[in-house]
DSSP file (Angstrom, degrees, kcal/mol; ACC not computed):
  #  RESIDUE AA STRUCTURE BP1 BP2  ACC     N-H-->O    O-->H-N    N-H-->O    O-->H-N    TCO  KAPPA ALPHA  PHI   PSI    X-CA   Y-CA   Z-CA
    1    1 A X     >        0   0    0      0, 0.0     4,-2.6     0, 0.0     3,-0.2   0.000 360.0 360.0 360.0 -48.5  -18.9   -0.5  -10.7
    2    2 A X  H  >  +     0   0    0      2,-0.2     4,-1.9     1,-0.2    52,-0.1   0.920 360.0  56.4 -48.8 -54.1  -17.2   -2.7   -8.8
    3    3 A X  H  > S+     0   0    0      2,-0.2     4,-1.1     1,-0.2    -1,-0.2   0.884 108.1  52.0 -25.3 -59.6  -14.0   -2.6  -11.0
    4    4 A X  H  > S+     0   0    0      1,-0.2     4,-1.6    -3,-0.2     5,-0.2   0.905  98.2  64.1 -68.1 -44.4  -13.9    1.3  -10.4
    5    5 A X  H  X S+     0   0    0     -4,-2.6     4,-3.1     1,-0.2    -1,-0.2   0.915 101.8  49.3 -53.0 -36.7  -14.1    0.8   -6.9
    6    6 A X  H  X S+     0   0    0     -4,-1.9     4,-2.2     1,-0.2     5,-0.3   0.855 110.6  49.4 -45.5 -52.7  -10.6   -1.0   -7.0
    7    7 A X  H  X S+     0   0    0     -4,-1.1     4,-1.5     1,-0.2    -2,-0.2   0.848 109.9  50.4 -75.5 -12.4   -9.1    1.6   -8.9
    8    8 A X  H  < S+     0   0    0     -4,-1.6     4,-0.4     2,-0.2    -2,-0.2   0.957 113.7  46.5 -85.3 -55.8  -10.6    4.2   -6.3
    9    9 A X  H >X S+     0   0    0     -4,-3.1     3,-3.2    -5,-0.2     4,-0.7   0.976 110.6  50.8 -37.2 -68.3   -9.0    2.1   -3.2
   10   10 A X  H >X S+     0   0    0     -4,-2.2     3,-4.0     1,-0.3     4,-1.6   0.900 114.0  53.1 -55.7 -59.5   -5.3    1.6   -4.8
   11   11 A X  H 3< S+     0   0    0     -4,-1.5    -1,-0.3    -5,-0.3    -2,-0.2   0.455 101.9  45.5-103.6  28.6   -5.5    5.0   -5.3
   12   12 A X  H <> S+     0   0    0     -3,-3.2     4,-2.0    -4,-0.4    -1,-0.3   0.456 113.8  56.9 -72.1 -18.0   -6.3    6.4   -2.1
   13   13 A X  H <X S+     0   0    0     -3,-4.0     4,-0.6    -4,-0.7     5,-0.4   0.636 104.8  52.2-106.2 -13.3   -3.7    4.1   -0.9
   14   14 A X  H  < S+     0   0    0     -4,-1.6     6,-0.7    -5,-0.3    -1,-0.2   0.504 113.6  41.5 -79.4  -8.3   -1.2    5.6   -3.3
   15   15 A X  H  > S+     0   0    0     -5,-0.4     4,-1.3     4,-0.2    -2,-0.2   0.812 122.3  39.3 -91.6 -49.9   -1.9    9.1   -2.1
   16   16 A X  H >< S+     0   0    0     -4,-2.0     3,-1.1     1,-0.2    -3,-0.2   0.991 121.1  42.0 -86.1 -57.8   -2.0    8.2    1.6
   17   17 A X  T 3< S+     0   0    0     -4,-0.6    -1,-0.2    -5,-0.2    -3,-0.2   0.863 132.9  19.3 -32.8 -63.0    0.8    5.8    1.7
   18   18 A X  T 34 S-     0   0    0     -5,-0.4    -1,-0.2     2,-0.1    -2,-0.2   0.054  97.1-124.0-116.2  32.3    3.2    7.5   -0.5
   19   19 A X    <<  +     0   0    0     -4,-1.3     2,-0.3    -3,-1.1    -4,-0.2   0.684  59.3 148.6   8.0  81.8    1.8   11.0   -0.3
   20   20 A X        +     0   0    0     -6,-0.7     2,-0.4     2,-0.1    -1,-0.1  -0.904  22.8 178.2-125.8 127.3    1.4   11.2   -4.1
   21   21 A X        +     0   0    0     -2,-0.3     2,-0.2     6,-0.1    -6,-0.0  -0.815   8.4 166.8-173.8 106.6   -1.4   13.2   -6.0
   22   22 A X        -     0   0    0     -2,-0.4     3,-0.1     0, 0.0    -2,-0.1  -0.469  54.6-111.2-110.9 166.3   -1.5   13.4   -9.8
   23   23 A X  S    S+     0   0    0      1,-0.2     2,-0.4    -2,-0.2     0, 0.0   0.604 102.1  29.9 -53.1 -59.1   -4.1   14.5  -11.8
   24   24 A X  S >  S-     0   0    0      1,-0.1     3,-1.8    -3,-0.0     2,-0.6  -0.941  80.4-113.9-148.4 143.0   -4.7   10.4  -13.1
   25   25 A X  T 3> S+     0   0    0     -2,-0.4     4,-1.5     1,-0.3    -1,-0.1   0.232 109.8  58.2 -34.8  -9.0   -4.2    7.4  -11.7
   26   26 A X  H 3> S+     0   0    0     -2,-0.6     4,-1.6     2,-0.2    -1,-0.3   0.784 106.7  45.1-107.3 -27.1   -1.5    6.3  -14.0
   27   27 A X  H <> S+     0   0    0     -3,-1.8     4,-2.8     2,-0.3    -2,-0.2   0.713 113.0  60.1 -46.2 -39.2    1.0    9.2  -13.3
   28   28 A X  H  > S+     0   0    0     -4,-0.3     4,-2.2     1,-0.2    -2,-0.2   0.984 114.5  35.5 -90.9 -59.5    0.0    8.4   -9.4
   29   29 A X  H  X S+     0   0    0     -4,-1.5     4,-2.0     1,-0.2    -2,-0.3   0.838 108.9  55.1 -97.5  -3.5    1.2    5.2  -10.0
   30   30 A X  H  < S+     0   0    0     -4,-1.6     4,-0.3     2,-0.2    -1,-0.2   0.971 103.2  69.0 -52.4 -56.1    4.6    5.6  -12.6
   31   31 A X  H >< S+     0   0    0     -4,-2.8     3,-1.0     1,-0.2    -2,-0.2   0.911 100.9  44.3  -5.2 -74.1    5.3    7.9   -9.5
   32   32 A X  H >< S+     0   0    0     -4,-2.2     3,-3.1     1,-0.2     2,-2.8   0.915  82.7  92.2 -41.1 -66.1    5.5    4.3   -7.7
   33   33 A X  T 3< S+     0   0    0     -4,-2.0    -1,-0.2     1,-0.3    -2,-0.1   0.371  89.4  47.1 -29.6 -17.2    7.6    2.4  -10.1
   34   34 A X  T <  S+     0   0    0     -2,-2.8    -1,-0.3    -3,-1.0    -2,-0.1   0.719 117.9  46.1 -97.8 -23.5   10.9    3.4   -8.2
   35   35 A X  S <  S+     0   0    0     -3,-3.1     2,-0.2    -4,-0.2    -2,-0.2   0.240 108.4  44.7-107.1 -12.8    9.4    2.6   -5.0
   36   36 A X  S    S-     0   0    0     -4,-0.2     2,-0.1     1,-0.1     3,-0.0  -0.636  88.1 -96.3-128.0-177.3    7.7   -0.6   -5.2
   37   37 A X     >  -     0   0    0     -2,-0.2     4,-1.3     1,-0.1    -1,-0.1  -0.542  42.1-106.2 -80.4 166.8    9.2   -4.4   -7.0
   38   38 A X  H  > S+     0   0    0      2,-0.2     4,-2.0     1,-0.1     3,-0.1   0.864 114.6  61.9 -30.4 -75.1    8.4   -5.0   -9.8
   39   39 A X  H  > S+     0   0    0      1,-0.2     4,-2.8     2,-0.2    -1,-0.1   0.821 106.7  52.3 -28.1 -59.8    6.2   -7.5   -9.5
   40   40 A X  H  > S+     0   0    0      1,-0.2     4,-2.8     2,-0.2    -1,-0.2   0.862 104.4  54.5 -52.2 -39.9    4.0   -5.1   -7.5
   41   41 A X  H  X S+     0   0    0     -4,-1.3     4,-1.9     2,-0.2     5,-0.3   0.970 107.6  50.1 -65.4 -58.9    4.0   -2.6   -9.8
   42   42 A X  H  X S+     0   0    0     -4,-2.0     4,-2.0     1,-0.2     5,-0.3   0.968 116.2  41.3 -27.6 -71.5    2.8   -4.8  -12.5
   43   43 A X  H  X S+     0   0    0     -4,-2.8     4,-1.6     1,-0.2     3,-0.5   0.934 107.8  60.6 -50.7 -65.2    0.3   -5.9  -10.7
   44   44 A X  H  < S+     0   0    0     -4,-2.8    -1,-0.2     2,-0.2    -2,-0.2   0.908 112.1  43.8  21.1 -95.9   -0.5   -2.5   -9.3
   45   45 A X  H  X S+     0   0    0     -4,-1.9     4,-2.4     1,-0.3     5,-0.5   0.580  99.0  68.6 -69.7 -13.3   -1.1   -1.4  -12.8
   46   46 A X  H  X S+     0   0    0     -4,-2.0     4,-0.5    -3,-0.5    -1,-0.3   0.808 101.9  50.5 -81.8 -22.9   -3.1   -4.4  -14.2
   47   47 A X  H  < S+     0   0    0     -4,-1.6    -1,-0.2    -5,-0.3    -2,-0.2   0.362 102.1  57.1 -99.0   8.9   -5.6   -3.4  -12.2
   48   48 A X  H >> S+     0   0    0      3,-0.1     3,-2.5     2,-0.1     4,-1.5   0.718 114.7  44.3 -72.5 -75.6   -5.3    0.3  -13.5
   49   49 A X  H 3X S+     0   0    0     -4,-2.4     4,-0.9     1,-0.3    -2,-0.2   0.929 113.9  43.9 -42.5 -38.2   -6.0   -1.4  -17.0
   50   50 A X  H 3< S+     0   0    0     -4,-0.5    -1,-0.3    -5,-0.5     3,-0.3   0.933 116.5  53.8 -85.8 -22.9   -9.0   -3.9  -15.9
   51   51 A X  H <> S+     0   0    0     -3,-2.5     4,-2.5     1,-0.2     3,-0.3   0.952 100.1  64.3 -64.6 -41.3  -10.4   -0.4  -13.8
   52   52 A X  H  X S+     0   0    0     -4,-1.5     4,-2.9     1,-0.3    -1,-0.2   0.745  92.9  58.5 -60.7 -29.5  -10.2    1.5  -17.2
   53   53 A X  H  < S+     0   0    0     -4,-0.9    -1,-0.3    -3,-0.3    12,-0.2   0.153 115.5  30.8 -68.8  25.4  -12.7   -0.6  -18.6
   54   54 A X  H  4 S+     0   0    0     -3,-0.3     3,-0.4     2,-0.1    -2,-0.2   0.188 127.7  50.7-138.3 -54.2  -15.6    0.3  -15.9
   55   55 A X  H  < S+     0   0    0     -4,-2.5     2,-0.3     1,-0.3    -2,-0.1   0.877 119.1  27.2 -42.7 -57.9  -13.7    4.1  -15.7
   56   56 A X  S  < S-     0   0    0     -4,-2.9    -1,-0.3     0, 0.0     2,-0.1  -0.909  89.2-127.9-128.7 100.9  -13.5    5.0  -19.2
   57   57 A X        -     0   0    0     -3,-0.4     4,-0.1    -2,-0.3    -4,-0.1  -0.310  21.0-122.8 -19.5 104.8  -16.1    3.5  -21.6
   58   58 A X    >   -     0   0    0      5,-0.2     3,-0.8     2,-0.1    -1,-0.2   0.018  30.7-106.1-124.8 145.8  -14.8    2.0  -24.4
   59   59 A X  T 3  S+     0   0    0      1,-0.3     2,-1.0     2,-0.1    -1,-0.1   0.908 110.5  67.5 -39.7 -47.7  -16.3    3.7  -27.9
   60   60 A X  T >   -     0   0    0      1,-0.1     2,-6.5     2,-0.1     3,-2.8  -0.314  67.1-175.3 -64.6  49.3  -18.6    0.7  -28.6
   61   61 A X  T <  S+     0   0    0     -2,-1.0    -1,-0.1    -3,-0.8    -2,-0.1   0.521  79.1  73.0 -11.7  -7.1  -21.1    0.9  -25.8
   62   62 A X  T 3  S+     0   0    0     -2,-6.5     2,-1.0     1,-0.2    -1,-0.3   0.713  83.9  93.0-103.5  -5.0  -22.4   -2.2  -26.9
   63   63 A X    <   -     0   0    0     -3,-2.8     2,-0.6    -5,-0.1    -5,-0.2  -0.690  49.8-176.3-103.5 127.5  -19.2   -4.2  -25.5
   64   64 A X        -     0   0    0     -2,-1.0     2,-1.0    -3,-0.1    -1,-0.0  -0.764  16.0-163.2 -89.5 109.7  -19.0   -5.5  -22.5
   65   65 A X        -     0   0    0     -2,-0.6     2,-0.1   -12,-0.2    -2,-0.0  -0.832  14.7-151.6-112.1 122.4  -16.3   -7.2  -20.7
   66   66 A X        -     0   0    0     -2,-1.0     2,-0.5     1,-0.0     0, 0.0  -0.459   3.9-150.8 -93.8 161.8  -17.2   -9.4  -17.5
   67   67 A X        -     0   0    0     -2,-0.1     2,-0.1     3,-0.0     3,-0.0  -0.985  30.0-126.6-143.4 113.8  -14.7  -10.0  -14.6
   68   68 A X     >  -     0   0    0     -2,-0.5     4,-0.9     1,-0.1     5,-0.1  -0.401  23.1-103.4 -61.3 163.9  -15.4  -13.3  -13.2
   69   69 A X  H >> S+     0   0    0      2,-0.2     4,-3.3     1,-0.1     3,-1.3   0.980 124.7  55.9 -33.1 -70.1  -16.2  -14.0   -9.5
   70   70 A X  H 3> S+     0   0    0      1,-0.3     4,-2.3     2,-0.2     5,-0.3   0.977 108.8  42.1 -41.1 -63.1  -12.3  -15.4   -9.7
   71   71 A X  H 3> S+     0   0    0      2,-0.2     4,-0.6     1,-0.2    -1,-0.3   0.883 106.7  54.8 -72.6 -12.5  -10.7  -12.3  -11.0
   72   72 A X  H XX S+     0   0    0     -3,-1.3     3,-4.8    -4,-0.9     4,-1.9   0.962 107.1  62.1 -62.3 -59.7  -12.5   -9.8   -8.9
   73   73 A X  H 3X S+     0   0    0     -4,-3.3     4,-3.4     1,-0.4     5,-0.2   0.962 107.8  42.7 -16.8 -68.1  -10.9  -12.4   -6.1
   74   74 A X  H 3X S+     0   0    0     -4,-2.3     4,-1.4     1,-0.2    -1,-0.4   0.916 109.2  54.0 -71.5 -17.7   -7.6  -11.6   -7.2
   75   75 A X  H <X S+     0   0    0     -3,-4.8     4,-2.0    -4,-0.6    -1,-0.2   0.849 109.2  44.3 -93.6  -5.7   -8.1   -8.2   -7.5
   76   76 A X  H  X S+     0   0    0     -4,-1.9     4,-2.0     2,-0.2     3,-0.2   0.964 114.3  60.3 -60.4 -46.0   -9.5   -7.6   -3.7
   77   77 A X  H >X S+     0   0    0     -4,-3.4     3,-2.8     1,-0.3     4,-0.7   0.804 103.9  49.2 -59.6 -89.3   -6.0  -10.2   -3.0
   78   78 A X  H 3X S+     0   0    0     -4,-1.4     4,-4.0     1,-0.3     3,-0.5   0.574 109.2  46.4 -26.7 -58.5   -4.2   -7.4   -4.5
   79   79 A X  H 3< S+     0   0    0     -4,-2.0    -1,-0.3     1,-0.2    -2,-0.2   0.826 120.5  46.1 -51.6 -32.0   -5.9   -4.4   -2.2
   80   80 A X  H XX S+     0   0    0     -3,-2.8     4,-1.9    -4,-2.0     3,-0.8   0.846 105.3  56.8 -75.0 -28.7   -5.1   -6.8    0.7
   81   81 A X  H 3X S+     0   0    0     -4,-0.7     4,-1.1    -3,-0.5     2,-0.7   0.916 111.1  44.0 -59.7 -53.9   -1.7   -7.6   -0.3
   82   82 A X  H 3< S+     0   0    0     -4,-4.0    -1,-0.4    -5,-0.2    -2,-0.1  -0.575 105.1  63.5-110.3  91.5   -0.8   -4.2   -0.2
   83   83 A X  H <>>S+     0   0    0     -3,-0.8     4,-4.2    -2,-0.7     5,-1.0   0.062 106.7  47.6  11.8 -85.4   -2.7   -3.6    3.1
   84   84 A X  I  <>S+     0   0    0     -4,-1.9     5,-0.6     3,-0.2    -2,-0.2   0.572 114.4  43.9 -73.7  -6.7   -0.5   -5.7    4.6
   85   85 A X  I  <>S+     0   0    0     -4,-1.1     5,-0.7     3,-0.2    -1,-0.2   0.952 119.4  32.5 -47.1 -74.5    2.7   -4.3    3.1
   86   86 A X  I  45S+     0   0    0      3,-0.2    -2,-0.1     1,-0.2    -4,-0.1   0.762 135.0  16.6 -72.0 -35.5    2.4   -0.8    3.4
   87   87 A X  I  X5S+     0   0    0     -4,-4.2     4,-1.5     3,-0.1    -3,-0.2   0.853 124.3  44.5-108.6 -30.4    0.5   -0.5    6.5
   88   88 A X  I  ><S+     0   0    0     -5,-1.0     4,-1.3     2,-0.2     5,-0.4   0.852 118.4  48.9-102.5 -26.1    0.4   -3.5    8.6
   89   89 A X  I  ><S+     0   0    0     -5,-0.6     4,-2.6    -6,-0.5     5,-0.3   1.000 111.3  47.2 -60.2 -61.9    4.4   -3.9    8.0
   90   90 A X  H  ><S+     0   0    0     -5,-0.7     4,-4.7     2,-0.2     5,-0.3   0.974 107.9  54.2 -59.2 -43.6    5.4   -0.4    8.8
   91   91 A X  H  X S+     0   0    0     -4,-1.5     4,-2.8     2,-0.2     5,-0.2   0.970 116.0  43.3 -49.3 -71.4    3.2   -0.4   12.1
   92   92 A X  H >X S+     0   0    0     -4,-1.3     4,-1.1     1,-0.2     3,-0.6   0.922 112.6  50.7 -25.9 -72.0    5.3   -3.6   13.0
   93   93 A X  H >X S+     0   0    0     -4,-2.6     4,-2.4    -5,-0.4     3,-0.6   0.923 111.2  47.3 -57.9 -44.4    8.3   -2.3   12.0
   94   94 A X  H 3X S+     0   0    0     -4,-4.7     4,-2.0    -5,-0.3    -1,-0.2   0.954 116.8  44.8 -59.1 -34.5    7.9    0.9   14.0
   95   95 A X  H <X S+     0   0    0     -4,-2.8     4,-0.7    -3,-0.6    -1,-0.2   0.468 106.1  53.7 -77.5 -10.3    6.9   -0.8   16.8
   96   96 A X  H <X S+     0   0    0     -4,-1.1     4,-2.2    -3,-0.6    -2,-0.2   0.658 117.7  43.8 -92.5 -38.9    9.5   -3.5   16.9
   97   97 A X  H  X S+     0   0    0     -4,-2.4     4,-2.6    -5,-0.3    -2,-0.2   0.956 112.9  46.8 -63.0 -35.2   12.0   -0.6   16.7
   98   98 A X  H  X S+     0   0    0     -4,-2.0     4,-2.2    -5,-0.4     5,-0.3   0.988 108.8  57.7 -61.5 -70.2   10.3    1.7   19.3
   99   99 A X  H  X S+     0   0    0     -4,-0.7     4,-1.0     2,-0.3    -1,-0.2   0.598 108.3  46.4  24.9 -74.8   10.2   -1.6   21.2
  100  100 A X  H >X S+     0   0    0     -4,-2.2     4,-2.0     2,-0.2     3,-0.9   0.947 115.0  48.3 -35.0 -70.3   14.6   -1.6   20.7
  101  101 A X  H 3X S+     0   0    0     -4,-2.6     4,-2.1     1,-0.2    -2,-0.3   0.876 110.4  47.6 -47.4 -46.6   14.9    2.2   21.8
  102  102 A X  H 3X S+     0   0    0     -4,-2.2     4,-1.0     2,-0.2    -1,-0.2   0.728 106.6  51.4 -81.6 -24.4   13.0    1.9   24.6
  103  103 A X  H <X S+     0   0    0     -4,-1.0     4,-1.4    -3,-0.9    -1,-0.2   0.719 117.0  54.6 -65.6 -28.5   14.9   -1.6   26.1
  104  104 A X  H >X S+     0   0    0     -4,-2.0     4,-2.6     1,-0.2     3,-1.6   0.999 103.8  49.3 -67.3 -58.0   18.1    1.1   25.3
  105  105 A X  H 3X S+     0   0    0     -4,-2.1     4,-1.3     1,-0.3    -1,-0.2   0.690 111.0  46.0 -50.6 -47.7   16.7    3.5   27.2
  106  106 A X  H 3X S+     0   0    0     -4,-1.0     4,-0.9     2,-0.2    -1,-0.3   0.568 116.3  51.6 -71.2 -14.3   15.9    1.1   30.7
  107  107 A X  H << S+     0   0    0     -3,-1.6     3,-0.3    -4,-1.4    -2,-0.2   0.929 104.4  47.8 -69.0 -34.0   19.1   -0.1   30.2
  108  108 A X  H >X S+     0   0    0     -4,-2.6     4,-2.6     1,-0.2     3,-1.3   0.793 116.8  49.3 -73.0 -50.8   20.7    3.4   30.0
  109  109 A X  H 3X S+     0   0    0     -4,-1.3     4,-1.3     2,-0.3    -1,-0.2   0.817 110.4  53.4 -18.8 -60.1   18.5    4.3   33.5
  110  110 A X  H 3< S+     0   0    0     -4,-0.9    -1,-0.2    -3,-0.3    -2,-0.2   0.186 104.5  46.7-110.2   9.7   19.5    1.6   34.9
  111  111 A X  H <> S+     0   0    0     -3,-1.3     4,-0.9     2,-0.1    -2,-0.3   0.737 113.0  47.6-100.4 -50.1   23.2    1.8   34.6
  112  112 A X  H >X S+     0   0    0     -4,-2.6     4,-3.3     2,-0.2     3,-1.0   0.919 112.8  60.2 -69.5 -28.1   23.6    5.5   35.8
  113  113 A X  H 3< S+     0   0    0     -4,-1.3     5,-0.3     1,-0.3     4,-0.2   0.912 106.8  40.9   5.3 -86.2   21.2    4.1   38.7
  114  114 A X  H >> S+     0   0    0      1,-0.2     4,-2.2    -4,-0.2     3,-1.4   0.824 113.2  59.7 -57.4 -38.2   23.4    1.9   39.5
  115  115 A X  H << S+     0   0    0     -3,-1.0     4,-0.4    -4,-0.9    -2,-0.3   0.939 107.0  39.0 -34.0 -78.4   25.9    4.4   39.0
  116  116 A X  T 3< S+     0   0    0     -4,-3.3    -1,-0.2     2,-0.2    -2,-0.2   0.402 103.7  66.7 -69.0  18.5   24.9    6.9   41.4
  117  117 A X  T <4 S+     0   0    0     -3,-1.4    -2,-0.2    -5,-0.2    -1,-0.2   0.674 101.7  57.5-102.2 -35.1   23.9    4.3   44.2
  118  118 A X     <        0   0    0     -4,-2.2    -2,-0.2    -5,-0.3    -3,-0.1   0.736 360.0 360.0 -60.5  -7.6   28.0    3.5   44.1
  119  119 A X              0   0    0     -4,-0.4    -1,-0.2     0, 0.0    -2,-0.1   0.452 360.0 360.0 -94.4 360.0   28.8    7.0   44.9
């Protein structure tokens, strides 16, 4: 269960992040592939491939493949990684820009200010 629950996150964060909506998670994320590194994408998608084995039930019912404590680890570090990329980086970045415009803007005040107090 847990597994599927990974695959459920990344891809809610591939719809709401990069307003993307396929039919199955692997179209959702080939979508991505132009959009993200590499690396990520890989990564991304390994954790498609370890989901499919909780998602879609493998013929044998009788096999089972365990995900250690440690690899679950790494796959939450993935959901966090890109947390902080997609969302907590753009929020910064909008706000370090708004943050720019808005020092333009008191400057820009505060030179016609000055402007019309010489006239």
């Amino acid at each position: 269960m847990r597994r599927f629950a990974k695959r459920r996150c990344l891809q809610g964060m591939i719809r709401d992040f990069w307003k993307i909506s396929k039919a199955r998670l692997v179209d959702e994320i080939d979508a991505i592939k132009d959009k993200v590194d590499a690396e990520t994408w890989d990564a991304i998608d390994a954790v498609r491939k370890i989901g499919n084995i909780g998602a879609h039930m493998e013929k044998d019912i009788n096999v089972i493949v365990d995900v250690d404590p440690e690899e679950a680890q790494l796959l939450i570090g993935l959901i966090e990684l890109l947390i902080k990329d997609w969302y907590i980086a753009r929020h910064q970045r909008q706000q370090h820009l708004k943050a720019i415009v808005q020092v333009r803007d008191e400057k820009d005040a505060a030179k016609s200010g000055s402007a019309k107090s010489r006239q």
